[in-house]
Residue, then its C-alpha position, 0 to 999 in steps of 0.5 A: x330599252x336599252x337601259x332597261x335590258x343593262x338593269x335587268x342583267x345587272x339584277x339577275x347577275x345580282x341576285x335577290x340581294x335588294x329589299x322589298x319594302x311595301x306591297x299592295x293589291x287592288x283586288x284578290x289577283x292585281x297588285x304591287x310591291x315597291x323596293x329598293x334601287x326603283x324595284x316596282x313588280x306588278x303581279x296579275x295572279x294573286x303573286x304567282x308571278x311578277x313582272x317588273x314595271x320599273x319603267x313606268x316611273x320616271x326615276x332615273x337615279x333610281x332612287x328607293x320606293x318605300x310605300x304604296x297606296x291603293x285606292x280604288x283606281x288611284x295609286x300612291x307610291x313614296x319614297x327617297x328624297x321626296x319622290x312621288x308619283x300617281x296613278x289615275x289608271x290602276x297603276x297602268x300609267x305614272x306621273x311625278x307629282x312636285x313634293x312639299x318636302x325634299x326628304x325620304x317619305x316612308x308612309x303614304x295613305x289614301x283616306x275615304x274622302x280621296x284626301x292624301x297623306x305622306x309621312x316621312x324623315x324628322x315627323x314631316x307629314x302633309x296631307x293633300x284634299x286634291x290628289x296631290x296638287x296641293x299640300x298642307x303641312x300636318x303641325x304637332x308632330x315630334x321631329x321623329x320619322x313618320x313610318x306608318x299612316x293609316x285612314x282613321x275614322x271620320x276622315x281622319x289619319x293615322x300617324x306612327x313614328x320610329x318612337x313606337x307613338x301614335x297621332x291622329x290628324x284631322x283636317x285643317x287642325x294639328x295632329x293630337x297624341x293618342x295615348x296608349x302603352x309604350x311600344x317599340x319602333x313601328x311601321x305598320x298599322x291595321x285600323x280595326x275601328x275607332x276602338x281597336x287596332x293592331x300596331x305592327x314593329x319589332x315587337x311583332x303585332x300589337x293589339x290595342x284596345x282603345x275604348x279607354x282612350x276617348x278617342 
């Protein structure tokens, strides 16, 4: 408690000097939003206000929270040096899962089976069928950050990196290049269906129809 309340003074007296660097909600009023330095908020009104949970990590060098991930009553967050922790409750409790690769994580995602995918430095990937007991390395990426996943269908993944390329991974087999325009550095992704999606970068929000694609 103590430590906590020397952090808490120390970011105030800071100030809002630190990133925000992902957000989720659970429904229309719960959800969360991860940052720099081990910020955790959690908001129960819609983002009116937020409260700060930082506590219920186990980080202690406070290491960065880069991404969330949010399905049902399970809870995903990545982030530096291979730090990530689930939850089983709604984000009411944490635990601190072992890694499959020592490296900055930038991008986790829950697929509809309940299959688990992380994404982070030098195209490392690795997808999980257990919730994070286990883990797979996902083959034929480039050695370019992975910043962006997203559930694709058939249970497949969605995959970005830093070039601004798109792959998708299915299970137990190497991701394959999704061919479509050149774009910019990405690091978000909206699947609006096996034909459609909107890629999201420097270039601001891109939509691509993929009915040319075969995919």
């Amino acid at each position: 408690a103590e430590r906590a309340l020397v952090d808490a003074r120390r970011l105030v007296d800071d100030g809002a000097d630190k990133p925000l660097l992902d957000v989720r909600f659970i429904d229309a009023r719960r959800g969360w939003v991860v940052g720099a330095y081990n910020l955790f908020f959690e908001t129960t009104d819609g983002g009116a206000t937020w409260r700060s949970v930082s506590a219920r990590l186990e980080n202690p060098r406070a290491l960065h929270l880069n991404a969330l991930a949010v399905r049902g009553q399970t809870v995903f967050i990545a982030g530096e040096q291979g730090v990530l922790y689930r939850s089983l409750d709604a984000g009411q409790s944490f635990e601190s899962l072992a890694s499959p690769y020592k490296g900055s994580w930038f991008s986790v995602a829950l697929g509809d089976t309940g299959a688990v995918t992380v994404g982070g430095l030098r195209g490392n990937a690795f997808r999980s069928a257990d919730g994070g007991a286990s883990w797979s390395a996902i083959e034929g990426l480039p050695p370019v950050s992975i910043v962006a996943a997203s559930p694709w269908v058939d249970g497949g993944m969605l995959l970005s990196n830093q070039a601004g390329q798109l792959f998708i991974a299915q299970a137990n087999a190497p991701a394959q290049p999704l061919r479509v325009v050149p774009m910019p550095p990405l690091n978000g992704l909206l699947v609006l269906g096996r034909q459609a999606l909107v890629a999201l970068g420097f270039g601001g929000a891109i939509s691509l129809d993929l009915s040319g694609t075969g995919k």
